[in-house]
LUMLODREN-541892 format. One line per 2 residues: their letters; for each residue x negated, y, z of N, C-alpha, C. Coordinates in steps of 0.05 Angstrom, whole numbers, plus 5000, padded with zeros to 4 digits. Layout:
A = X Y Z X Y Z X Y Z ~ ...
//
This chain:
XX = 4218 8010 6090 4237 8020 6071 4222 8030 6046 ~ 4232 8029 6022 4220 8035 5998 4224 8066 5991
XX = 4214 8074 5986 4221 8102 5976 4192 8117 5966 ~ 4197 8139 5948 4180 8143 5928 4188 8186 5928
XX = 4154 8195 5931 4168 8230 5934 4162 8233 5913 ~ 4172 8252 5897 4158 8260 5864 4172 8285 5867
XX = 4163 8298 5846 4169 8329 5837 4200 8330 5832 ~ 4217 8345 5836 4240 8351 5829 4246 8358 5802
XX = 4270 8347 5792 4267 8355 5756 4297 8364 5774 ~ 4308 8380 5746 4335 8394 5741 4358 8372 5751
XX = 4342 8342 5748 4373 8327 5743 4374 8330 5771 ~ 4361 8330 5792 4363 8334 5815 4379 8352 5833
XX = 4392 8378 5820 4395 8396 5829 4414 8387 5847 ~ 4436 8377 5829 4455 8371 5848 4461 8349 5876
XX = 4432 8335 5883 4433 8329 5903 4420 8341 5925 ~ 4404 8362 5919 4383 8378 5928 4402 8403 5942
XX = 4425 8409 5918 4442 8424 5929 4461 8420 5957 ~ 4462 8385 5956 4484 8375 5975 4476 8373 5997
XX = 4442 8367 6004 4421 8360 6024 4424 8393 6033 ~ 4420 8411 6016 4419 8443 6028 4435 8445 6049
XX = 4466 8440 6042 4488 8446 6053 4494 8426 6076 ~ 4480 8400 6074 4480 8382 6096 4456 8403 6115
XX = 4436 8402 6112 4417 8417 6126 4428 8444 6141 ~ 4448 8458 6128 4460 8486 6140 4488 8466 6163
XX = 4496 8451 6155 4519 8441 6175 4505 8441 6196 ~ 4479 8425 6196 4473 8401 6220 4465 8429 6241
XX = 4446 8456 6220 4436 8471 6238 4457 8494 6246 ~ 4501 8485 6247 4511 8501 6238 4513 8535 6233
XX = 4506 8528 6213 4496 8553 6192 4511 8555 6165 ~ 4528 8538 6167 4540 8534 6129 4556 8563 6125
XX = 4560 8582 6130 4572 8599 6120 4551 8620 6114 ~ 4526 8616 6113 4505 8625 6098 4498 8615 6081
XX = 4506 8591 6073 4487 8587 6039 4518 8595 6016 ~ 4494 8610 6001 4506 8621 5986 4492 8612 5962
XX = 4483 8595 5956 4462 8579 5942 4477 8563 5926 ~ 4484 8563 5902 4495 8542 5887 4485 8529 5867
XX = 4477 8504 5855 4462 8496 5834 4455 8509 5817 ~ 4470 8523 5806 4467 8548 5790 4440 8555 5786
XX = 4433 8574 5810 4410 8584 5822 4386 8565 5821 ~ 4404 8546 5837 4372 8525 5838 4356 8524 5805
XX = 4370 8515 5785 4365 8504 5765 4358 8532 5751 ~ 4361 8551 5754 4355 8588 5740 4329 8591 5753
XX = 4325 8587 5785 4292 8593 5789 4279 8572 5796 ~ 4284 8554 5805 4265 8525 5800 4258 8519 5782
XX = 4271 8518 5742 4271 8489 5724 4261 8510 5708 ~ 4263 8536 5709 4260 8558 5688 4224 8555 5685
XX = 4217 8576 5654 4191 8586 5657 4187 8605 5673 ~ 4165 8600 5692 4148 8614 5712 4167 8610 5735
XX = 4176 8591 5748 4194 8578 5767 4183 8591 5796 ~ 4210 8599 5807 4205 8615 5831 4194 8600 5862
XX = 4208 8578 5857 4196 8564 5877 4191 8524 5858 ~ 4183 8513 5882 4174 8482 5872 4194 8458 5888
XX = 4195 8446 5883 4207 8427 5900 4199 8400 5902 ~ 4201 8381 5921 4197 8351 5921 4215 8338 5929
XX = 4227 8314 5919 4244 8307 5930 4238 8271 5940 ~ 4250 8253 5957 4250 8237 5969 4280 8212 5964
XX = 4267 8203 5940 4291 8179 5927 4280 8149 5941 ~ 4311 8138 5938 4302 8113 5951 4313 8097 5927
XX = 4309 8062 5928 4333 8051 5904 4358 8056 5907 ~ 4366 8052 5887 4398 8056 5879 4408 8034 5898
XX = 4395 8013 5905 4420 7996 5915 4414 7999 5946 ~ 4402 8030 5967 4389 8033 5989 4415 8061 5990
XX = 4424 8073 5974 4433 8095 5973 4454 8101 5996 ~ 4458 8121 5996 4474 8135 6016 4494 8153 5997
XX = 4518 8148 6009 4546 8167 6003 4536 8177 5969 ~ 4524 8150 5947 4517 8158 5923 4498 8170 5919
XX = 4482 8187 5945 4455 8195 5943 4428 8173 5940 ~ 4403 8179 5919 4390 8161 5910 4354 8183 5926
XX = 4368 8207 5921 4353 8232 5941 4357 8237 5968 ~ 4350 8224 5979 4347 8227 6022 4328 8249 6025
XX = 4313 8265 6012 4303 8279 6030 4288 8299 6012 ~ 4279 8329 6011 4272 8344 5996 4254 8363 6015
XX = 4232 8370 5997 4217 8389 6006 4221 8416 5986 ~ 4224 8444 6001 4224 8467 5983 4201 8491 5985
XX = 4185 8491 5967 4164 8510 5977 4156 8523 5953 ~ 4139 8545 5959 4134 8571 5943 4109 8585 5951
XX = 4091 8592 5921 4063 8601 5941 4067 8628 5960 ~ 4049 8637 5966 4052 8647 5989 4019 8661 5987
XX = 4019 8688 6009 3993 8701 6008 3990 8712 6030 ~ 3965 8708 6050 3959 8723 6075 3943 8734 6065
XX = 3945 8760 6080 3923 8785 6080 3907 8772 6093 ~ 3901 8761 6113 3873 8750 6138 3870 8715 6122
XX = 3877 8704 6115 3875 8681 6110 3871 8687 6078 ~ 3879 8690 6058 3885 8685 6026 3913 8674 6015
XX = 3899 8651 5997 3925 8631 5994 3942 8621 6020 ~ 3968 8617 6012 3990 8598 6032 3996 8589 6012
XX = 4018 8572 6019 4042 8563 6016 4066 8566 6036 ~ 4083 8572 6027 4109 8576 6047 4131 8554 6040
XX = 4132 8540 6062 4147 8511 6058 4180 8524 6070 ~ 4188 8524 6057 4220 8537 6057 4242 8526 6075
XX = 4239 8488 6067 4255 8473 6083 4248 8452 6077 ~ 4240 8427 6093 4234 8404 6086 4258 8390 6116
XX = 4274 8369 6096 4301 8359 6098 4304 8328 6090 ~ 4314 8310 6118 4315 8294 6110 4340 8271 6117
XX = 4348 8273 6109 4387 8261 6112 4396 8243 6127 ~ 4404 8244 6149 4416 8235 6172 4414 8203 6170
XX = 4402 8183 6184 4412 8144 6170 4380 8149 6151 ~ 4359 8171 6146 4332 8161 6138 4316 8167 6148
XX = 4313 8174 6179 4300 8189 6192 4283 8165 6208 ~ 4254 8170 6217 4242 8154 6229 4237 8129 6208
XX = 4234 8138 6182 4224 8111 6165 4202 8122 6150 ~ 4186 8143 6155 4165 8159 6139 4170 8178 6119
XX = 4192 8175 6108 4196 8201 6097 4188 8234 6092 ~ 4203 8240 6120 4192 8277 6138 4163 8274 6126
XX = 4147 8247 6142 4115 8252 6137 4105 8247 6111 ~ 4119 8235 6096 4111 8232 6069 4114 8255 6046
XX = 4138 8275 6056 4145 8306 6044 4122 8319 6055 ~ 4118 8318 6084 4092 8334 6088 4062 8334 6080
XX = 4068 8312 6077 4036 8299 6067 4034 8317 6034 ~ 4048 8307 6022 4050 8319 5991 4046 8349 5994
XX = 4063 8365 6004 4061 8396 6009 4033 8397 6011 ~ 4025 8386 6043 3994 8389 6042 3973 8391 6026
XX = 3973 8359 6012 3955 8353 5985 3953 8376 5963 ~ 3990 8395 5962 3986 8405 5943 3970 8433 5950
XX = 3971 8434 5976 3960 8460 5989 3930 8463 5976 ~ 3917 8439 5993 3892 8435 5980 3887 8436 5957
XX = 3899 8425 5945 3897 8422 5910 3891 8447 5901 ~ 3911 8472 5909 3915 8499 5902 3898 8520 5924
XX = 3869 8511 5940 3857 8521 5948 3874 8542 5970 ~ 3900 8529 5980 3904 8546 6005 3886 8539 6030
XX = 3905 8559 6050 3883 8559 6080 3903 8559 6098 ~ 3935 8557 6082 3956 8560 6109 3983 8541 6091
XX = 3993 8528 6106 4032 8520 6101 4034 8532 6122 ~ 4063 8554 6125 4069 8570 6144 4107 8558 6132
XX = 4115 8562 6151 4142 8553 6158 4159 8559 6192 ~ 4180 8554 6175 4199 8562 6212 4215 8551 6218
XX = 4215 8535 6239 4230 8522 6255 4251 8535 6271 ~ 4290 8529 6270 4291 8542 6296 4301 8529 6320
XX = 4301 8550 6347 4280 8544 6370 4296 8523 6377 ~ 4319 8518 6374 4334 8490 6380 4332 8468 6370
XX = 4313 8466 6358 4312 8443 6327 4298 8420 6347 ~ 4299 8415 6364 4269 8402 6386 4262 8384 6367
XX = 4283 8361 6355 4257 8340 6338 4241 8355 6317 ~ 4254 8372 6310 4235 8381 6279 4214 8395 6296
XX = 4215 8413 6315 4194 8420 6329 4171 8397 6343 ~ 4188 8380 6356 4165 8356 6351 4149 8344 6337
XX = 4161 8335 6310 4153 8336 6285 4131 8342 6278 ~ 4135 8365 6280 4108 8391 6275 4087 8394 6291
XX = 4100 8401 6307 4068 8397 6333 4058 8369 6339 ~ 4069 8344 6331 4060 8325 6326 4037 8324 6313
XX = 4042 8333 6282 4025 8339 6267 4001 8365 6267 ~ 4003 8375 6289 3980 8393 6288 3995 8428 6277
XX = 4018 8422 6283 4023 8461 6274 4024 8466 6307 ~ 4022 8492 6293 4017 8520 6318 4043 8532 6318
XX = 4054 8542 6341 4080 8557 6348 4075 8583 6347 ~ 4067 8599 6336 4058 8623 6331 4080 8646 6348
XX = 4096 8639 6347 4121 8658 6377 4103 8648 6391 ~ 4092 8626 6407 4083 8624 6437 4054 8638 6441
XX = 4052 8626 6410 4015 8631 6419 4004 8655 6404 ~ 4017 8672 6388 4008 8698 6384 4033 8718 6382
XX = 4055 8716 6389 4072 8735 6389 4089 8736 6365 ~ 4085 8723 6349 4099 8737 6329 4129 8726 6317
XX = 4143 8751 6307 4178 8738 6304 4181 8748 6270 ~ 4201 8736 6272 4206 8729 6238 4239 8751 6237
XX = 4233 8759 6218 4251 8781 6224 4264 8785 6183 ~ 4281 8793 6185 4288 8789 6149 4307 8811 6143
XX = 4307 8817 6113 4327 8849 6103 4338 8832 6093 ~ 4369 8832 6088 4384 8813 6073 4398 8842 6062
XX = 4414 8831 6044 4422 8842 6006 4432 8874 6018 ~ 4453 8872 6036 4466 8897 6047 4436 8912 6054
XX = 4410 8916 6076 4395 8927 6075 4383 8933 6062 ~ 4372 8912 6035 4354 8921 6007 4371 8938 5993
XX = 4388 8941 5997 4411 8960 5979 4411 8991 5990 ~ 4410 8986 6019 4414 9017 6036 4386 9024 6037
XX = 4360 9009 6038 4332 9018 6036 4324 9026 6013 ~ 4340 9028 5989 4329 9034 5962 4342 9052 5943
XX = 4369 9052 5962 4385 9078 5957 4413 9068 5929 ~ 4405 9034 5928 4425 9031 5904 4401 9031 5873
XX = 4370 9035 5884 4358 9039 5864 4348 9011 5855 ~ 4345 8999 5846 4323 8971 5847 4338 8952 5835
XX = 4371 8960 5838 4387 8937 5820 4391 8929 5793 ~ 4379 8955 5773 4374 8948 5743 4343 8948 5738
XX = 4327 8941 5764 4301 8949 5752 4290 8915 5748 ~ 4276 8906 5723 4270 8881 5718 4250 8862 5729
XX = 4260 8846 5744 4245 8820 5770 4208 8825 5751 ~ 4206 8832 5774 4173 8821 5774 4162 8788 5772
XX = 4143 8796 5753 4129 8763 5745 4137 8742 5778 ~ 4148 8713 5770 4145 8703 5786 4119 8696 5804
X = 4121 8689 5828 4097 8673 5836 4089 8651 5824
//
């Protein structure tokens, strides 16, 4: 199959957006994204862009339900105290009818390259525990399950917490330089 990964431009958003929301069904989760192009195109396409993206086009005459984008990678640098540089691969997604034609490995491959490129020492990402092919996927490729093999859980403050941890303080104060 033909297909080609390149950097995500703006015109993209809106299929990048649709792959999101396919990605939250399959893992049903859709009444968490609260993510609308909007956003994408405000911290992706902006100066000093919050995160990066890649995306995974095929030809126009290979397309799916008008999609020409089957598959997207989302990532953002990242910093260990014990290691240095990361990258934190956010979601790499690849649309139901393109799976098993190189793709997944062709998004990962690029992340990687770019890792190197940018002198990291880690892509850290999270699988969840039900995902078994994407967990295969991965440990295919040489990742580590870090729940099995050192303990550790991924744990998150969402908007209601950052609000009650700060007292209501932090909401007029001006975003720090992006990564």
């Amino acid at each position: 199959m033909a297909f080609t990964v390149r950097e995500a431009t703006v015109e993209d958003t809106v299929q990048i957006a649709a792959l999101i929301k396919e990605l939250a069904e399959n893992e049903n989760l859709s009444e968490q994204v609260t993510q609308a192009e909007e956003g994408l195109i405000r911290d992706g396409f902006t100066e000093g862009p919050y995160y990066k993206s890649l995306v995974a086009e095929v030809p126009a005459d290979q397309a799916c339900r008008g999609h020409t984008v089957v598959g997207f990678a989302l990532y953002f640098p990242s910093y260990g105290t014990w290691k240095g540089r990361a990258i934190y691969l956010e979601d790499l997604y690849v649309m139901k009818g393109f799976h098993d034609r190189g793709i997944g490995d062709a998004l990962l491959q690029r992340v990687t390259e770019i890792a190197i490129q940018n002198k990291c020492s880690l892509v850290n990402f999270v699988v969840r525990n039900n995902n078994f092919p994407s967990i295969d996927f991965y440990q295919a490729k040489g990742a580590v399950d870090l729940t099995k093999s050192e303990g550790w859980h991924l744990f998150r403050l969402e908007q209601e917490q950052l609000e009650k941890l700060t007292g209501g303080k932090g909401q007029n104060v001006p975003a720090s330089p992006s990564p």
